[in-house]
C-alpha positions in Angstrom: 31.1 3.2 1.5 29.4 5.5 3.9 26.6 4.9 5.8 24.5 7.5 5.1 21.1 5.6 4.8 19.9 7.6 8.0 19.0 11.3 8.0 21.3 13.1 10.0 21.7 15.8 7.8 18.6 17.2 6.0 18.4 20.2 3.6 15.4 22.1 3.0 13.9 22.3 -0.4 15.4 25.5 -1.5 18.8 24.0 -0.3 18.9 20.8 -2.1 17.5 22.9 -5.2 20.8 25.1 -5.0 22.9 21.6 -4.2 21.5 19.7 -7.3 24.3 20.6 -9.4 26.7 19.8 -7.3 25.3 16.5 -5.9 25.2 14.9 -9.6 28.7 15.9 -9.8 29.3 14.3 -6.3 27.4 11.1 -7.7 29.6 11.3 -11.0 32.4 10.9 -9.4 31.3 8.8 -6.2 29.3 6.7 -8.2 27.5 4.3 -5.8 29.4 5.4 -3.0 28.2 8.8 -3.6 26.4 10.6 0.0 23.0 10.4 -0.3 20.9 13.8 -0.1 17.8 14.0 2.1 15.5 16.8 2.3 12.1 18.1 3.1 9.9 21.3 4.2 11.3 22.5 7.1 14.4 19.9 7.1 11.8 17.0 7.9 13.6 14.2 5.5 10.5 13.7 2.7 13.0 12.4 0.0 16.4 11.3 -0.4 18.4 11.7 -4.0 20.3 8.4 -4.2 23.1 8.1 -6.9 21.9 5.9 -9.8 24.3 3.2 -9.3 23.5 2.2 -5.8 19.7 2.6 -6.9 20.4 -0.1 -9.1 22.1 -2.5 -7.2 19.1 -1.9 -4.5 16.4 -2.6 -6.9 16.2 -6.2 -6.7 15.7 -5.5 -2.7 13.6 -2.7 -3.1 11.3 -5.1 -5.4 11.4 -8.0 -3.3 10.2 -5.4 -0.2 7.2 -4.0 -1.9 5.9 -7.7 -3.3 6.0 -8.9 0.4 4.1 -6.1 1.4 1.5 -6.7 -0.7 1.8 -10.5 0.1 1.6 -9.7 3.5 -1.4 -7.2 3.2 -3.3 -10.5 1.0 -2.7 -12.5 3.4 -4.0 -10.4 6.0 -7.3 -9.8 3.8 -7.7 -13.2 3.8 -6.7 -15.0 7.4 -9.7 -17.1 8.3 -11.4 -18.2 4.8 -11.2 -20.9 3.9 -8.1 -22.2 1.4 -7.5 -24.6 -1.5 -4.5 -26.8 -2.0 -3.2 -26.9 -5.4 -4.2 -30.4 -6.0 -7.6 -29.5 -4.8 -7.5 -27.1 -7.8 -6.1 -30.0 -9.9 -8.7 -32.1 -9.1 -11.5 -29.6 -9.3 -10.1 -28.8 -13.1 -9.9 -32.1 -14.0 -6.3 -31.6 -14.0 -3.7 -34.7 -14.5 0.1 -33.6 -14.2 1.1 -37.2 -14.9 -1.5 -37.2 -18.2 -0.2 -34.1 -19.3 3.7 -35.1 -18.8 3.2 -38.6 -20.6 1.5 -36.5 -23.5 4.6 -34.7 -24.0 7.0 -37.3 -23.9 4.7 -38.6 -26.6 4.8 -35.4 -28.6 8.9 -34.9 -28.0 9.4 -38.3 -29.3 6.9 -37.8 -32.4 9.1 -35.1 -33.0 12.6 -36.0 -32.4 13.5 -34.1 -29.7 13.7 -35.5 -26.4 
């Protein structure tokens, strides 16, 4: 696989417009390991075009990156207040974990299924 996750090439718009064609063919063949394009106004990399495959196998990451961001950007909003613990919630609700567990023990043995 090549590493081509940094932009040392860049193409300008018009460029990668005349390259499409030939860059889905690249990425038909290359599947994953296809190069990936990058390109921009005045060859300042704005977007890359990265083959479908490897986009796909990179989701998951992708994904995990953006929730953390905005876990990181809530917990910034939030540093200082004051917090609840989940039992605090519990207790607050009126909430019994071991209640609700016995009750369905109960109900799966009512029914049969345990």
């Amino acid at each position: 696989m090549q590493s081509s996750f940094v932009a040392t090439k860049v193409m300008t718009t018009t460029e990668a417009r005349e390259a499409l064609p030939e860059v889905a063919r690249r990425a038909r063949v290359g599947g994953f390991d296809a190069e990936v394009l990058f390109f921009g106004p005045n060859r300042r990399p704005e977007v890359a075009l990265v083959p479908a495959g490897l986009l796909e196998i990179l989701s998951p990451y992708i994904e995990d990156i953006l929730i953390a961001e905005g876990v990181r950007a809530r917990r910034a909003e939030y540093a200082g207040r004051p917090t609840t613990t989940l039992a605090e919630v519990d207790e607050l609700l009126g909430f019994d974990p071991d209640a609700i567990a016995a009750q369905s023990e109960a109900l799966a043995t009512e029914l049969g299924i345990s």
